[in-house]
Backbone atoms as SQL, in Angstrom:
CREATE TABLE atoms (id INTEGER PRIMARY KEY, chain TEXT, resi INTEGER, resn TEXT, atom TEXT, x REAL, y REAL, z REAL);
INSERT INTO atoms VALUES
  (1, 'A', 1, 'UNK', 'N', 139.127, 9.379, -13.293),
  (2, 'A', 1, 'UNK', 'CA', 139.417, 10.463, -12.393),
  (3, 'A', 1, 'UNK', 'C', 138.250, 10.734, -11.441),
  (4, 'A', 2, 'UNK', 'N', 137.564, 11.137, -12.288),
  (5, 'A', 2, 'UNK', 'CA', 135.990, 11.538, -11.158),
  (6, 'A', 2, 'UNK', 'C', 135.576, 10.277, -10.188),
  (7, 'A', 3, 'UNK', 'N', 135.816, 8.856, -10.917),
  (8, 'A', 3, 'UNK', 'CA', 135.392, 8.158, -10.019),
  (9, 'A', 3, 'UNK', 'C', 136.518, 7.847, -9.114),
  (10, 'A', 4, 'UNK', 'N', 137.438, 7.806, -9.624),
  (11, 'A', 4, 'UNK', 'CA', 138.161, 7.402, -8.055),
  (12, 'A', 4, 'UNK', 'C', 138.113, 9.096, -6.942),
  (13, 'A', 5, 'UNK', 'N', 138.045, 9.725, -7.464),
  (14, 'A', 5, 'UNK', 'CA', 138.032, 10.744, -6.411),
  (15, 'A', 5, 'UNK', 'C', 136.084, 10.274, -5.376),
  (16, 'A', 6, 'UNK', 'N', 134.957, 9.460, -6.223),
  (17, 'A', 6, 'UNK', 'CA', 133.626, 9.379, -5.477),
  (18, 'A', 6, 'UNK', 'C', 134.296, 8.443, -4.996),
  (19, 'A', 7, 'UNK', 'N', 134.895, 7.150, -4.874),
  (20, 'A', 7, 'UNK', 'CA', 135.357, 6.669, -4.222),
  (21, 'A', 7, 'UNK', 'C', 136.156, 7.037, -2.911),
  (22, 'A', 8, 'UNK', 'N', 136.819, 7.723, -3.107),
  (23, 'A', 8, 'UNK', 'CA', 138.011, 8.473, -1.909),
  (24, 'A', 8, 'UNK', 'C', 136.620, 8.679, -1.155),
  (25, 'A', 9, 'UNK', 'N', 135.879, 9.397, -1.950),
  (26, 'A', 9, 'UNK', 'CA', 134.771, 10.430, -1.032),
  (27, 'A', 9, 'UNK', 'C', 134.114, 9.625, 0.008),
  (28, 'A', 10, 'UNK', 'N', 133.638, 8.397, -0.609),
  (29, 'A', 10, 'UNK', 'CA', 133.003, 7.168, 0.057),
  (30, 'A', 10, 'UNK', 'C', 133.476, 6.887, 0.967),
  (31, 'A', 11, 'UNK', 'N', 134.849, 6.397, 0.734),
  (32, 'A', 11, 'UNK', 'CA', 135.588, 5.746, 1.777),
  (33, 'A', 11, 'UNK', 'C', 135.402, 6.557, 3.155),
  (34, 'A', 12, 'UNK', 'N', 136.267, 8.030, 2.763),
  (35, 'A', 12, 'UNK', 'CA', 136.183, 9.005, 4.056),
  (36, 'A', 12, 'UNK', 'C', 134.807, 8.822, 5.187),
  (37, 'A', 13, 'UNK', 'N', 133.909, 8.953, 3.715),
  (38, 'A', 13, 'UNK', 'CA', 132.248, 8.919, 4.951),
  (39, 'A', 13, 'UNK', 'C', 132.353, 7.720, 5.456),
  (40, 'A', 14, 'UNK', 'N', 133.031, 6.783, 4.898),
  (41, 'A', 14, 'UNK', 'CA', 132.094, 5.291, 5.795),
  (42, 'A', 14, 'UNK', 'C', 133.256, 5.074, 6.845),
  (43, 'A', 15, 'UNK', 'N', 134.496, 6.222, 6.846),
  (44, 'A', 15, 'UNK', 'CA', 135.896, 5.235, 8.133),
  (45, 'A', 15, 'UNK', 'C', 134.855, 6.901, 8.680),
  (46, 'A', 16, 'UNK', 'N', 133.740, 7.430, 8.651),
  (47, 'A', 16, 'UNK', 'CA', 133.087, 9.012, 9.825),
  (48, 'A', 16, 'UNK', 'C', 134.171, 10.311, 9.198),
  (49, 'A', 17, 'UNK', 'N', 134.646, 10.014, 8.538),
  (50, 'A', 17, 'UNK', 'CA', 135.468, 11.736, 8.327),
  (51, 'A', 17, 'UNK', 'C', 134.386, 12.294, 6.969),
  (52, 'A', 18, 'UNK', 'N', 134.657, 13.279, 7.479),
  (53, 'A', 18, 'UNK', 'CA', 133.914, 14.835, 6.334),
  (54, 'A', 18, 'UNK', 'C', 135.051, 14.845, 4.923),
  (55, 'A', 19, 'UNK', 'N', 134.962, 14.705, 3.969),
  (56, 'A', 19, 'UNK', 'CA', 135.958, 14.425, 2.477),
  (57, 'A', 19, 'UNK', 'C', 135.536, 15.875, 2.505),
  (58, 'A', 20, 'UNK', 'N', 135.014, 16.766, 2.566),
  (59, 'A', 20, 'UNK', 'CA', 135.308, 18.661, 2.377),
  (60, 'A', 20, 'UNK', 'C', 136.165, 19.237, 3.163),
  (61, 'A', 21, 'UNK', 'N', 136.248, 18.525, 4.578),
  (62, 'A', 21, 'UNK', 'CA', 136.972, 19.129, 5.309),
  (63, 'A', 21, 'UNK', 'C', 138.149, 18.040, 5.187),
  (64, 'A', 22, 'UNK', 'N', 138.426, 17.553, 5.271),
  (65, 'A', 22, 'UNK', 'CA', 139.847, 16.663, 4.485),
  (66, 'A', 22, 'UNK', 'C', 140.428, 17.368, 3.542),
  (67, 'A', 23, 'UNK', 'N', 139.521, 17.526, 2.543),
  (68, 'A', 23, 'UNK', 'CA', 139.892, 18.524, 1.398),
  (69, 'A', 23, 'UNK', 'C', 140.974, 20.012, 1.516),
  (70, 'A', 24, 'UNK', 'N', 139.780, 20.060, 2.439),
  (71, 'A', 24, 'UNK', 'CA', 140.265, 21.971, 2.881),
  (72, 'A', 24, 'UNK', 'C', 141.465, 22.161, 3.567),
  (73, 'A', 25, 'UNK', 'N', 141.799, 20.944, 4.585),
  (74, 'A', 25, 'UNK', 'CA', 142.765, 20.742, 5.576),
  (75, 'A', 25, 'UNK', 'C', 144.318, 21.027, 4.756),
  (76, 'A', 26, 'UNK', 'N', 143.784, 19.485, 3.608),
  (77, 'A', 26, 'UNK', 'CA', 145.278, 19.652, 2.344),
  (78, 'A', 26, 'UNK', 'C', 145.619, 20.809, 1.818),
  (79, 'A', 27, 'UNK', 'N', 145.167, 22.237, 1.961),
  (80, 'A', 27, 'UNK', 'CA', 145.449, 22.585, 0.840),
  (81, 'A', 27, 'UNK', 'C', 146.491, 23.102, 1.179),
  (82, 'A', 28, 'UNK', 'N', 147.540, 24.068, 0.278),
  (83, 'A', 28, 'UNK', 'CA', 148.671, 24.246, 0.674),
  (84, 'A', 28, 'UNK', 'C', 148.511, 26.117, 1.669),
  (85, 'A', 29, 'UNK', 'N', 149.741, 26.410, 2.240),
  (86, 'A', 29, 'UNK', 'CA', 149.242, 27.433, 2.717),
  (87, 'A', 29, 'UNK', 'C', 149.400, 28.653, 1.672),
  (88, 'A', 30, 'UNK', 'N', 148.988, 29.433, 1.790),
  (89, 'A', 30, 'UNK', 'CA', 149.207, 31.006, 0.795),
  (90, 'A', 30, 'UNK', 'C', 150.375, 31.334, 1.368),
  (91, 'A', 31, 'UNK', 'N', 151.255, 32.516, 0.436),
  (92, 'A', 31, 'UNK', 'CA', 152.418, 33.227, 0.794),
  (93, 'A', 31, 'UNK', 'C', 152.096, 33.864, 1.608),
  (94, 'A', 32, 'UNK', 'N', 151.062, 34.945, 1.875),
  (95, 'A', 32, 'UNK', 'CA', 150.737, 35.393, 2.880),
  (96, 'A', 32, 'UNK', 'C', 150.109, 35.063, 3.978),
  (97, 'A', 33, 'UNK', 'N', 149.782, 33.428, 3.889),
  (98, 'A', 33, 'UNK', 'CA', 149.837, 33.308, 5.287),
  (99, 'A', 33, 'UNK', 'C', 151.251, 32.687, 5.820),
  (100, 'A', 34, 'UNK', 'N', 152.223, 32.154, 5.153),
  (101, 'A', 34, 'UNK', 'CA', 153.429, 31.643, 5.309),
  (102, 'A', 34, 'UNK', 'C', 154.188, 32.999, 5.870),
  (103, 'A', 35, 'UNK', 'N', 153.945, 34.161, 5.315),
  (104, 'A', 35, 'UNK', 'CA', 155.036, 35.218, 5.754),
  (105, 'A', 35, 'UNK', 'C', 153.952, 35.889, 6.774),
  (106, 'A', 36, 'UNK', 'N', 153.468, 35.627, 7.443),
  (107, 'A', 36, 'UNK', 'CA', 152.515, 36.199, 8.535),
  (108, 'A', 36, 'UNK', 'C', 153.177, 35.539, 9.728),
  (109, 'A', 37, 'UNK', 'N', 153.097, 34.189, 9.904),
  (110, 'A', 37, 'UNK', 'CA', 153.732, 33.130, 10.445),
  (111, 'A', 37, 'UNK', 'C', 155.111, 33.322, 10.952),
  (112, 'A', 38, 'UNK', 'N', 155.956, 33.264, 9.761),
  (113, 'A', 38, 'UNK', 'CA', 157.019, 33.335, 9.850),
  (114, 'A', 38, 'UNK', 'C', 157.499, 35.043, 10.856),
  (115, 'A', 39, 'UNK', 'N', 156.427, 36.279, 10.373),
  (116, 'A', 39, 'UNK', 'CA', 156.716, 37.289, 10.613),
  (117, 'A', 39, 'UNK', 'C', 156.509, 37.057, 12.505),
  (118, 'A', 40, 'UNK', 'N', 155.526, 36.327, 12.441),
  (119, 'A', 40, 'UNK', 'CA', 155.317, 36.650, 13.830),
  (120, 'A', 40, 'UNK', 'C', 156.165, 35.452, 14.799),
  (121, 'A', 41, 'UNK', 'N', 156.864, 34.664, 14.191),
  (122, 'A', 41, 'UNK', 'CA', 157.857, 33.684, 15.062),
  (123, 'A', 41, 'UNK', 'C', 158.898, 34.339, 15.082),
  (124, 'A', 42, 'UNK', 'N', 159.488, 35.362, 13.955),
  (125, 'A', 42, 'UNK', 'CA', 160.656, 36.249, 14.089),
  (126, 'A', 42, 'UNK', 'C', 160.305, 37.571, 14.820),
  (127, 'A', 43, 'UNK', 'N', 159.504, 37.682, 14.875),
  (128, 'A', 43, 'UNK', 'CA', 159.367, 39.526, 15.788),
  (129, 'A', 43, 'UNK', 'C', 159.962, 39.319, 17.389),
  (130, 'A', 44, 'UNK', 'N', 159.883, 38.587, 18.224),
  (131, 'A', 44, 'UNK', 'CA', 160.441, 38.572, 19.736),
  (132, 'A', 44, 'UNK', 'C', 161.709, 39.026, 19.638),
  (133, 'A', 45, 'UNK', 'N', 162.394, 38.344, 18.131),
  (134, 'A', 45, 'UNK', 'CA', 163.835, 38.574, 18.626),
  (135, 'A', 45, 'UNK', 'C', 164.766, 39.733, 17.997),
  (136, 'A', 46, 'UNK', 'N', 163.706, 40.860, 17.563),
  (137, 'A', 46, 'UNK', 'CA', 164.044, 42.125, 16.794),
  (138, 'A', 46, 'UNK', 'C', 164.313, 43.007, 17.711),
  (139, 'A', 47, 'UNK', 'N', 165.374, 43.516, 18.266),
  (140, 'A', 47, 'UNK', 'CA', 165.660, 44.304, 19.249),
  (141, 'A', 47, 'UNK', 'C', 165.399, 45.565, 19.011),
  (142, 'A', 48, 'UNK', 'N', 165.470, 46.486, 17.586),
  (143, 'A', 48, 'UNK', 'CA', 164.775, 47.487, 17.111),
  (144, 'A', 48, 'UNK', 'C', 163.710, 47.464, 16.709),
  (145, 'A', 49, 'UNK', 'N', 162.734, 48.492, 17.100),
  (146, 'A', 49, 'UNK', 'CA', 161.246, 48.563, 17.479),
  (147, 'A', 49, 'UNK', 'C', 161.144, 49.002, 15.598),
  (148, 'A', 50, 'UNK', 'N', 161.981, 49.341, 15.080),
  (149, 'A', 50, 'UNK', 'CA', 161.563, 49.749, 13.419),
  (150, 'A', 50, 'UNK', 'C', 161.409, 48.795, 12.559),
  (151, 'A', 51, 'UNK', 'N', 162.249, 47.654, 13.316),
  (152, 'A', 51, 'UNK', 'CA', 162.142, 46.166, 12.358),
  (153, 'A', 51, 'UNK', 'C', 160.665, 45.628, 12.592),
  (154, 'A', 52, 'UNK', 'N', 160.350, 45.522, 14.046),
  (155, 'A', 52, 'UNK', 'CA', 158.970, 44.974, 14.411),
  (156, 'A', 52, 'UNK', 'C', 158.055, 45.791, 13.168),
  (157, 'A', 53, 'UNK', 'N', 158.169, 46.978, 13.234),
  (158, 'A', 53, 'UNK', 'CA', 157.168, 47.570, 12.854),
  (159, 'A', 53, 'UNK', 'C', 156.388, 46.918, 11.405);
């Protein structure tokens, strides 16, 4: 396990990519940032100002 992950790590540095920021990129998103997202692609089309709210 550990070594194939120093491996991965290797590889990344020697094709120039950062393996932390690769890392960080994957991770999945949080619920709250998924319903932030979502909140703000659905608000244009809320015609009542109580739904926006």
């Amino acid at each position: 396990m550990a070594r194939d992950r120093a491996m991965e790590a290797r590889r990344l540095i020697a094709e120039g990519e950062d393996p932390i920021t690769k890392k960080q990129q994957a991770k999945p998103k949080t619920f709250r940032e998924a319903a932030l997202e979502l909140i703000a692609s659905k608000r244009p089309g809320w015609k009542n100002a109580k739904h926006a709210a």
